[in-house]
C-alpha positions as CSV (number, residue, x, y, z in Angstrom):
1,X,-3.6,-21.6,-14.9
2,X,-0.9,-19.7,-17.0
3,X,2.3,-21.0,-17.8
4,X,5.3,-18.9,-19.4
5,X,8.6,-20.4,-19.9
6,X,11.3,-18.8,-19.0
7,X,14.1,-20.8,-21.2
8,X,15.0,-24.7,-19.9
9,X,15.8,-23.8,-16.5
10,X,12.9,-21.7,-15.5
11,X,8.7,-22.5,-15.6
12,X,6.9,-19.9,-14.1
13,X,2.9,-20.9,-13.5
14,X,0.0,-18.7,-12.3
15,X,-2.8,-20.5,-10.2
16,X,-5.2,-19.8,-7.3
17,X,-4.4,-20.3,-3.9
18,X,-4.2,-23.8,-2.6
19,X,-6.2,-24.6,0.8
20,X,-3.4,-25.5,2.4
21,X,-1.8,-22.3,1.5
22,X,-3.1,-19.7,3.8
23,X,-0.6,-19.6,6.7
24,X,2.2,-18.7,4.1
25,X,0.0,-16.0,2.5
26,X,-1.1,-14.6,6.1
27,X,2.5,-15.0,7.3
28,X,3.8,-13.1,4.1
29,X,1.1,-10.4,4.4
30,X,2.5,-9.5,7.9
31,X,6.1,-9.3,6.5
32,X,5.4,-7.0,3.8
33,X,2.4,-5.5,4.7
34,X,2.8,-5.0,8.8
35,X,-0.7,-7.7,8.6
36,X,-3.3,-8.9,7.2
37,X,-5.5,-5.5,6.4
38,X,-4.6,-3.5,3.1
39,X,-6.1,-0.4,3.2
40,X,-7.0,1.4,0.2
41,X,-9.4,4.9,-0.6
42,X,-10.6,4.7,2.8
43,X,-11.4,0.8,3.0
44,X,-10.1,-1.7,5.1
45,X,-9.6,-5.1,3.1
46,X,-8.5,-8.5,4.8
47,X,-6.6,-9.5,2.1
48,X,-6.8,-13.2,3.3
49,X,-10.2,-13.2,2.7
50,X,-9.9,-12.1,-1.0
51,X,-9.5,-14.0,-4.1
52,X,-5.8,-14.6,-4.5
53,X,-3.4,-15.9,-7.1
54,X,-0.1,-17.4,-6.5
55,X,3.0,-17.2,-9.0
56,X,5.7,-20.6,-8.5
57,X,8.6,-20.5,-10.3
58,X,10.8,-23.3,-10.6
59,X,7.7,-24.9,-8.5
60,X,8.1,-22.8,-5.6
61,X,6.1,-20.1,-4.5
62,X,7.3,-16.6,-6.1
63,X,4.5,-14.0,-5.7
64,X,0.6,-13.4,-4.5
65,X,-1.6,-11.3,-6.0
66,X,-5.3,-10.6,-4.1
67,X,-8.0,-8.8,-6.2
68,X,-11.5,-7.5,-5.0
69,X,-13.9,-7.7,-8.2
70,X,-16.9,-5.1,-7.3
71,X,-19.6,-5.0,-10.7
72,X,-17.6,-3.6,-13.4
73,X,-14.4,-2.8,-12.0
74,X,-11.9,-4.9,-10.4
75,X,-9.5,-3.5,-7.6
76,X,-5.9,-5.0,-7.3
77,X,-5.0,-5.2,-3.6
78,X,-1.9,-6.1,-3.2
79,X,0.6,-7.4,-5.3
80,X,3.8,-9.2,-4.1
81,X,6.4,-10.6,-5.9
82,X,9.5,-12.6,-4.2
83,X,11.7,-12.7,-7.3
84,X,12.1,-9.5,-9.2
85,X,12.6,-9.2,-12.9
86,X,11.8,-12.5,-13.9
87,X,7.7,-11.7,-14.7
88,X,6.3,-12.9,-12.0
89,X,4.4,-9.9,-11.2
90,X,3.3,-9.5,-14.8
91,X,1.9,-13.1,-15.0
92,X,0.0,-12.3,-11.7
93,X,-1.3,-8.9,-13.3
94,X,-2.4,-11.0,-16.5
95,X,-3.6,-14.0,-14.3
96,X,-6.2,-10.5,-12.3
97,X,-7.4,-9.0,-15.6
98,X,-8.1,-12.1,-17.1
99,X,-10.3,-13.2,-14.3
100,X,-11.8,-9.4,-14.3
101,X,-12.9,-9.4,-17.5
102,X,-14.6,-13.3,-17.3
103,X,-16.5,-11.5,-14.3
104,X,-17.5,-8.9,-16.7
105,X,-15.4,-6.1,-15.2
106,X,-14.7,-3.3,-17.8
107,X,-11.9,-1.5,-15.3
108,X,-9.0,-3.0,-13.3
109,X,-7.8,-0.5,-10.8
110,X,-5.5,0.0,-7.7
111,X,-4.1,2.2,-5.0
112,X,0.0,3.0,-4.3
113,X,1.5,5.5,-2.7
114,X,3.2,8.4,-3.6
115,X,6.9,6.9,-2.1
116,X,6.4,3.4,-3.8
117,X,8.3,4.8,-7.3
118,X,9.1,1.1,-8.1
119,X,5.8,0.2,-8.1
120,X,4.8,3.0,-10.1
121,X,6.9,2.3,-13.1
122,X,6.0,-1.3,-13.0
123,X,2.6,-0.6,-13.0
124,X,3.0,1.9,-16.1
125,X,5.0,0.0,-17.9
126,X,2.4,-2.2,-17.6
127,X,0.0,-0.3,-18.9
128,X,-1.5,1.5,-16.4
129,X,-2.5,5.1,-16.4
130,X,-2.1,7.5,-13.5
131,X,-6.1,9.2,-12.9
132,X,-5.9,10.7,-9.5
133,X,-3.9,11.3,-6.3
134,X,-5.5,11.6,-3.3
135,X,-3.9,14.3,-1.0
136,X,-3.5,13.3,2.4
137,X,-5.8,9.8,2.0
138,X,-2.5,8.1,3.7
139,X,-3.7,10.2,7.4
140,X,-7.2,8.9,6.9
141,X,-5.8,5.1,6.5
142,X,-3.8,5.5,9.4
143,X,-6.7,5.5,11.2
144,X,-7.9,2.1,10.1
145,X,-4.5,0.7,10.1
146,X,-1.8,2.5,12.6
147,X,1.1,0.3,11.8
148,X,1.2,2.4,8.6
149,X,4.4,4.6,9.2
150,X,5.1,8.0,8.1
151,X,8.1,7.7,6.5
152,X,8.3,5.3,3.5
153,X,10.2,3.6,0.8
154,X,13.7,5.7,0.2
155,X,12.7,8.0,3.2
156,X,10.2,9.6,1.1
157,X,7.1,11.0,3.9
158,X,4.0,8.5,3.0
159,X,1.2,11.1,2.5
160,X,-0.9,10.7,-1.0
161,X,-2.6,7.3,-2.3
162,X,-2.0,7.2,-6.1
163,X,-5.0,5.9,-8.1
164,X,-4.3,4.0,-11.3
165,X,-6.2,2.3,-14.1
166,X,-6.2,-0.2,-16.9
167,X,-9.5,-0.6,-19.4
168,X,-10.4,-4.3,-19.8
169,X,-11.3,-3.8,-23.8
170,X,-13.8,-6.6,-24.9
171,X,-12.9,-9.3,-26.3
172,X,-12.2,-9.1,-30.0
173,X,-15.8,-10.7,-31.8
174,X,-18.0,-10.9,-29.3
175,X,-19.5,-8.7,-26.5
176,X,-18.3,-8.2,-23.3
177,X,-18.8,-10.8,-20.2
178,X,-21.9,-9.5,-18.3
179,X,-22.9,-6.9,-20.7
């Protein structure tokens, strides 16, 4: 679990996802994400069944990540957070690479789309480098998930799926997990 205080009013906390969780996480999957299934370079995840953090702030629930650790790299599926500007998304990145590189992974990765701008700069900000957009993916994940629509955030058409990257360096003194 992470904790970062956020001055005497605010405690924001990072932790897995409680058992008794789930229906929030499914029913906040279908509000943002039109379901359950995030789709990403031509796969079809059910993000319910993934490994998932949860953000609180103030002891409420504030954000979900769900990651998908495959070897050496770790994909971030989705990442939500209910209260903008107030790190909860960065705890829930820190709270995925930290449990990527304990499983050894040596890349944390994920999928956007080319009309999610706000996502984009987060994620660079972050740290993140932009390695490869892939023209047109957007049609092919239509066909594994049709609610997708073809007009996104700010009007923008949703065609491309934006691939980005973060090395997990080893840890200072001491070799890598899994190596």
């Amino acid at each position: 679990m992470t904790s970062i205080d956020r001055g005497a009013a605010r405690s924001l906390t990072v932790r897995p996802l409680a058992a008794d969780e789930h229906a929030w996480v499914r029913d906040l999957f279908v509000e943002r994400w039109g379901g359950v299934v995030s789709v990403s370079r031509g796969v079809a995840h059910d993000t319910t069944a993934l490994p998932t953090f949860v953000a609180d702030l103030d002891g409420r629930p504030a954000g979900v990540a769900t990651y998908r650790l495959d070897g050496r790299e770790c994909e971030l599926v989705t990442l939500d957070s209910l209260n903008e500007g107030v790190g909860v998304g960065t705890a829930l990145v820190d709270a995925v690479a930290r449990a990527a590189r304990e499983a050894g992974a040596v890349r944390l990765w994920l999928i956007t789309t080319n009309d999610n701008l706000r996502a984009l700069r987060f994620y660079q900000r972050y740290g993140f480098d932009l390695v490869a957009v892939h023209r047109d993916a957007v049609a092919r994940s239509r066909a594994l998930k049709p609610s997708i629509p073809e007009i996104g955030l700010d009007g923008i058409p949703l065609r491309h799926e934006l691939e980005l990257e973060l090395p997990l360096p080893r840890p200072a003194g001491g070799a890598h997990p899994g190596a």
